[in-house]
N, C-alpha and C positions, 0 to 999 in steps of 0.2 A: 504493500500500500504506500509506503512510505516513498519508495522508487518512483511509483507511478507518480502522485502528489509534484515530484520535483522533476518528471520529464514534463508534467504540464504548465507548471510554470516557467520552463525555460523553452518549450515550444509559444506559451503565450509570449513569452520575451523576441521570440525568434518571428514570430505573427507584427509582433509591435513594429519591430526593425526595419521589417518587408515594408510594411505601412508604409512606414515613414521615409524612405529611401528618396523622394523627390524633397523635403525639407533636409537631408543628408548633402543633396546634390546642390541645390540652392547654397549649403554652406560651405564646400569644398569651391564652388565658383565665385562666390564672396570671399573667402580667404586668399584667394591668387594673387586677389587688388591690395592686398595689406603688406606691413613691412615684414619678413620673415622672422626677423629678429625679437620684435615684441610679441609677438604672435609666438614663435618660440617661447620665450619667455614666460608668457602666459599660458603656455601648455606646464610649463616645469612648475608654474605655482600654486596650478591646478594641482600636480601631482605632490606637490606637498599638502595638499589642503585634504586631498584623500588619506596621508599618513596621518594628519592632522585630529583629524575623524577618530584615527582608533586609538589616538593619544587619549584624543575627551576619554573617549569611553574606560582607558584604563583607569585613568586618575577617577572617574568617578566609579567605576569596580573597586578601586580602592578604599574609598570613604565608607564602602558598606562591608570592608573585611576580606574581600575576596581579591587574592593576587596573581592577576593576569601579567601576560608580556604584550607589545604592541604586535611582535611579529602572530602571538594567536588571534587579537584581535583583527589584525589588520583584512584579512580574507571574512570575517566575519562581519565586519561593519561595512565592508563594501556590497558585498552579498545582499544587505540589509536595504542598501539602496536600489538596489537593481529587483528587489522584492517589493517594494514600495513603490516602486513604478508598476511592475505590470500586473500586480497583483492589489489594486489601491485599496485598502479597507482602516482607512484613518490612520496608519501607521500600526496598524497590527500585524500584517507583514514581515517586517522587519524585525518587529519585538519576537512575534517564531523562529524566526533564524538565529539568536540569539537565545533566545529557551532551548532549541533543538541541540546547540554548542554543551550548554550547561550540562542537561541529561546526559551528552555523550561525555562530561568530563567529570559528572560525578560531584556537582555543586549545584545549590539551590536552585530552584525554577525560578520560582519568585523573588528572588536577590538579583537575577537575571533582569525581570520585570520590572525590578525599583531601579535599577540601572539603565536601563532604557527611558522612565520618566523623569528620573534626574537628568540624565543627559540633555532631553528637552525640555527643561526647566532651566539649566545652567545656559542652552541655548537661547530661549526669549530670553533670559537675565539681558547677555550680552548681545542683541538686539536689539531693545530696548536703549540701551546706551544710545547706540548708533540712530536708534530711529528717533532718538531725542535732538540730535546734531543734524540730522537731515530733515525733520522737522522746521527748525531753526533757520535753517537754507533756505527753504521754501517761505517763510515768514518773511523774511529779510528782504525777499525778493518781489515780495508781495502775491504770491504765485499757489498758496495753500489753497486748495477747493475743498469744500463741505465733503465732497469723494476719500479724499484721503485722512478727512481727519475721523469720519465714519470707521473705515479702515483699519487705520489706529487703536480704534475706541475696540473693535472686536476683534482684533489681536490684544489687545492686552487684557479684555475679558474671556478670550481663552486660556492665557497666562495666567490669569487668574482663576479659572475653574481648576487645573491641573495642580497648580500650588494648592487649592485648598484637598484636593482628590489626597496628595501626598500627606498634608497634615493631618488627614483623616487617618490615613494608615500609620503614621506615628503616635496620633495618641488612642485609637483604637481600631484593632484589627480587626473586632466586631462589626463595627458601624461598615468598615470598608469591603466585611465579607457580607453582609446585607446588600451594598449597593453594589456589587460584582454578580451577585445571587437574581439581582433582579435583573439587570442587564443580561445574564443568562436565559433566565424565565421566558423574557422579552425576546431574545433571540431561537431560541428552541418553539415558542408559538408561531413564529414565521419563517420557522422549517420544518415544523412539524406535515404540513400538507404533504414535502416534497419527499421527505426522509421516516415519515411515519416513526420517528422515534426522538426523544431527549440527543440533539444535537452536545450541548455541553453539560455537566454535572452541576447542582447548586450547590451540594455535597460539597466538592470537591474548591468551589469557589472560594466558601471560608475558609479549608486547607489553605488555598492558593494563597487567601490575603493574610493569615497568619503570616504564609513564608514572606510576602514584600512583608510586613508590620517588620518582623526580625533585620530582615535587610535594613529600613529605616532606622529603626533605634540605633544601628551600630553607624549609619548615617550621622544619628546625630548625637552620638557620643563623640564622633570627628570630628564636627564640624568648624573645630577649628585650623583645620586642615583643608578647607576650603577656596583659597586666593589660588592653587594650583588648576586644577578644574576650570572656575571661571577666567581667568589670565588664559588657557588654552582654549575656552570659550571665543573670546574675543579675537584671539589670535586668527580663529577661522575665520572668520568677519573682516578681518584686518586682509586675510590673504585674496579674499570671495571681491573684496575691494579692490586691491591690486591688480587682479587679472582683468578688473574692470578698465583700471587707468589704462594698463596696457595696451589694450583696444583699440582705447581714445588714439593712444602715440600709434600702431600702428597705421591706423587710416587716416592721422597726421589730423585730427578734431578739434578744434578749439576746443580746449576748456581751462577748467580754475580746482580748483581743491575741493569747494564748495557743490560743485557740479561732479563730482566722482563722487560725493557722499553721499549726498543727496540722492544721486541715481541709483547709486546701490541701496542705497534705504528702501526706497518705492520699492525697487526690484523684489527686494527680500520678503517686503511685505505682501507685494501681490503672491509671490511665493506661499506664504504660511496662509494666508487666508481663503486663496483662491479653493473651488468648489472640484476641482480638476487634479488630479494627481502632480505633484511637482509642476502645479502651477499651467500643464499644458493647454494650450489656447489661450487661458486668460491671462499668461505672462506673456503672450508673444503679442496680443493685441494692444494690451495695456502699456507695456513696456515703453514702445515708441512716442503714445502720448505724453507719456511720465517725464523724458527726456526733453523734448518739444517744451514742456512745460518751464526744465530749467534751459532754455534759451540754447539747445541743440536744433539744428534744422531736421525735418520730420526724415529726409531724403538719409541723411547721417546718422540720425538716432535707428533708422530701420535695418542699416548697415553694422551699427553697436550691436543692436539686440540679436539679429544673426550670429554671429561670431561669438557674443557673449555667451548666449546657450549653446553653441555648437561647443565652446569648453567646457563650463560648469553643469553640462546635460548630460550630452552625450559621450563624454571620458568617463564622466564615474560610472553609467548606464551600461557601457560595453566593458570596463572593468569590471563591473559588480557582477554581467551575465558570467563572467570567467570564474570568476571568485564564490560566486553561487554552483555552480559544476561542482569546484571543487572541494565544499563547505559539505554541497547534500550527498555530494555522492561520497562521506565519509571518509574524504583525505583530510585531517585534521591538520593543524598546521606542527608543526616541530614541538615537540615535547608533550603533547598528551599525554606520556605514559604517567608523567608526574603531574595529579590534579593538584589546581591550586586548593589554599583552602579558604575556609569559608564555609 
């Protein structure tokens, strides 16, 4: 079952690919016209930004007890995004490839699972920042629309739901296996038609949220070990930026400081809030207004957002289909033999 499970999502992956192959071709004849160098450049800080990825995630495996290396992570958290794409179910995806590691290494499920929402909590942390400063750009410039500042308002009341979901399971594992129990409930009544049976256990659910409850407490007995995580948080941000300025310099774009932050704030946001897996269509649409907005010409901002998602999309999306291969089909990475603990 398990085999079958991961050739369908890597034939969905390989379906997705096919698709998409004239927005591929569009971006390979849009990179011809750019300078090789930045564009180079911007492919290597792309691929730090995927190392990047499985740094967060070890530092915050750390803060709940459990001691990974980057190189297990690293095929792991790539995997995660390339399962998040073709498999979109709010980022539940990825949080399985990640549990299915755990199981095979003989540590918590659910330490797995509190790892996974810290991670996206340390993530908006360090967005947040930045959408504060790109914010700012657009104020300055007189250029905020009632769009963006809507936007804003339900990214950070998603930030906000998740922060409290976590403080739920730190001060009671109870409350957080009630509300995993009903989301279950809820989910098994609209498969029961198709599957005639209990899809997921509610049983099993408070199990489940004890085991994140235990991950958290030991969360927050660290947490004063916290500026590492976040500082690698930001870092991402920092680099997701740069491949942006990049861009700019290869196809030689006017800009200022204020207009690489800016741009990449919108970007990020349409990103996390968009209704569309990793943002697709509603990033490539939105994108070039966003730009336009800070005083990029439409003709050049259309030319950014090509090239921009032809790195920060489709590098980690064809690394992760490789890394997802070789995560499901049980090539572990170097040292399984020795589970961490936790």
């Amino acid at each position: 079952m398990r085999r079958f499970i991961i050739a369908v999502v890597l034939f969905l992956g390989a379906v997705f690919i096919i698709g998409s192959l004239t927005d591929l071709k569009d971006i390979v004849e849009t990179l011809k016209r750019g300078d090789w160098r930045f564009l180079f450049l911007g492919v290597i800080l792309e691929l730090l930004w995927v190392v990047n990825v499985a740094a967060l995630y070890r530092a915050v495996y750390r803060t709940i007890g459990v001691n990974e290396t980057i190189l297990n992570l690293l095929p792991v958290s790539t995997a995660a995004i390339f399962a998040n794409v073709v498999v979109p179910t709010a980022g539940m995806s990825g949080t399985a490839v990640f549990i299915a590691e755990a199981r095979r290494r003989n540590y918590s499920t659910g330490r797995a699972a509190a790892a996974g929402a810290l991670y996206v909590l340390f993530d908006y942390a360090a967005f947040i920042c930045v959408l504060m400063l790109g914010l700012t750009v657009l104020i300055r410039r007189d250029n905020l629309t009632i769009l963006e500042v809507m936007m804003s308002l339900m990214f950070i009341m998603i930030a906000a739901v998740l922060a409290y979901m976590l403080f739920m399971g730190i001060r009671s594992p109870v409350q957080l296996g009630n509300l995993l129990a009903t989301m279950a409930r809820f989910l098994n009544r609209r498969l029961h038609p198709f599957i005639r049976r209990d899809y997921l256990s509610e049983e099993r659910a408070h199990a489940f949220a004890c085991e994140v409850s235990d991950g958290l407490h030991d969360f927050r007995r660290g947490s004063a070990n916290l500026i590492w995580p976040f500082g690698l948080a930001l870092s991402k941000m920092t680099l997701l930026t740069l491949v942006l300025w990049a861009v700019f310099m290869a196809f030689e774009v006017p800009h200022s400081v204020g207009t690489i932050v800016g741009g990449f704030s919108l970007y990020y946001l349409f990103f996390i809030v968009s209704p569309t897996p990793s943002g697709l269509g509603f990033v490539e649409g939105g994108m070039p207004l966003a730009l336009q907005s800070l005083r990029v010409s439409i003709a050049n901002a259309a030319v950014i957002m090509v090239v921009y998602r032809g790195i920060t999309f489709w590098i980690p999306l064809l690394l992760g289909m490789a890394a997802f291969q070789r995560v499901g089909g049980g090539k572990s990475s170097a040292g399984r033999e020795n589970s961490p603990s936790g």
